[in-house]
C-alpha positions in Angstrom: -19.9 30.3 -26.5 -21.7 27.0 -26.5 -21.1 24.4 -23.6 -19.8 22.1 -25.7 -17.2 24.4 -27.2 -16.5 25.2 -23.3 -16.2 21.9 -22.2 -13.3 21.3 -25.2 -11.7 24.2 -24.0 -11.8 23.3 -20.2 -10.2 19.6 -20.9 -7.3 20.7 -23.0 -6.4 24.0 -21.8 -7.3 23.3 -18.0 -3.7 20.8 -18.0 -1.7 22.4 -20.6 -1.8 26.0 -19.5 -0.2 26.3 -16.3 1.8 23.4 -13.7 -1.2 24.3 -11.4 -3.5 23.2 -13.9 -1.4 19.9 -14.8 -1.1 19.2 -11.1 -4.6 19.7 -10.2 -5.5 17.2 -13.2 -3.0 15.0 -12.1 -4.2 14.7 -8.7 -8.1 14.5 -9.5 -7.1 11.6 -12.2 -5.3 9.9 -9.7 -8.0 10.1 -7.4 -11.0 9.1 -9.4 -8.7 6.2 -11.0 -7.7 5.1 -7.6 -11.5 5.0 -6.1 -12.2 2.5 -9.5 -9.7 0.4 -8.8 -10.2 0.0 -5.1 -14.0 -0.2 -5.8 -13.9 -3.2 -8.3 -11.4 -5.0 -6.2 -14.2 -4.7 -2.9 -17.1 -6.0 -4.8 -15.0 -9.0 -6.0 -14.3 -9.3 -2.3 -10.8 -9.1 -2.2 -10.4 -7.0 0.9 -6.4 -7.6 1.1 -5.8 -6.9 -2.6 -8.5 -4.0 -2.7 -6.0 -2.7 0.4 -3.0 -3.1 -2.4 -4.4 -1.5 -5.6 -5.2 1.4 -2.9 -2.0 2.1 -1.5 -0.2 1.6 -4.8 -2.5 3.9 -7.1 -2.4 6.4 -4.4 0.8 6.5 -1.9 3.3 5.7 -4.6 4.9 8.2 -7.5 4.6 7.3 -10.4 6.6 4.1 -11.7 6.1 5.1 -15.2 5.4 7.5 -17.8 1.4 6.7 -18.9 0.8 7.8 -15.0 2.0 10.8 -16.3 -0.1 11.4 -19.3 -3.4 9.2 -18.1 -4.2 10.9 -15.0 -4.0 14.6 -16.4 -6.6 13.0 -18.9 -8.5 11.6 -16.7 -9.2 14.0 -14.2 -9.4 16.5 -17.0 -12.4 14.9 -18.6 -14.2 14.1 -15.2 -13.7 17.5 -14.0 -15.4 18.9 -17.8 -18.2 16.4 -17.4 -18.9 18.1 -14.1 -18.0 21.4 -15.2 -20.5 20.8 -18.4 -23.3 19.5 -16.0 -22.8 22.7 -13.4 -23.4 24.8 -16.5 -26.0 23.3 -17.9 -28.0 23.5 -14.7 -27.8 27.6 -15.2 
């Protein structure tokens, strides 16, 4: 199997297989979208609202239902990107 055959594989089956997978996505979306967010906000030097987009990408639920289908995505790409690059080191 080639890597990039893998790699399509490990992005859409990795969040649609099991609620462990979809979770795990979740979580790793959430956390990669909330270190952008929190990141762009510090180098614009908005310490207070850097504080906000933290707490609100990370300590609330979700408040609606692209949270729900973005973050899986996200973190399900960025974890195949990583996956790809770990593999292509063999």
């Amino acid at each position: 199997m080639s890597l990039e055959i893998g790699f399509l594989k490990y992005v859409v089956k990795t969040p649609l297989t099991s609620k462990v997978g979809y979770v795990s996505m979740y979580l790793f979306g959430g956390t990669v979208l909330t270190f952008f967010n929190t990141i762009s906000e510090l180098f614009s030097g908005n310490f207070v609202n850097a504080f906000l987009e933290y707490f609100v990408y990370s300590a609330l639920p979700p408040t609606s239902l692209s949270n729900l289908i973005v973050q899986p995505i996200v973190g399900s790409v960025v974890a195949g990107i990583s996956w790809y690059i770990a593999m292509s080191k063999r």
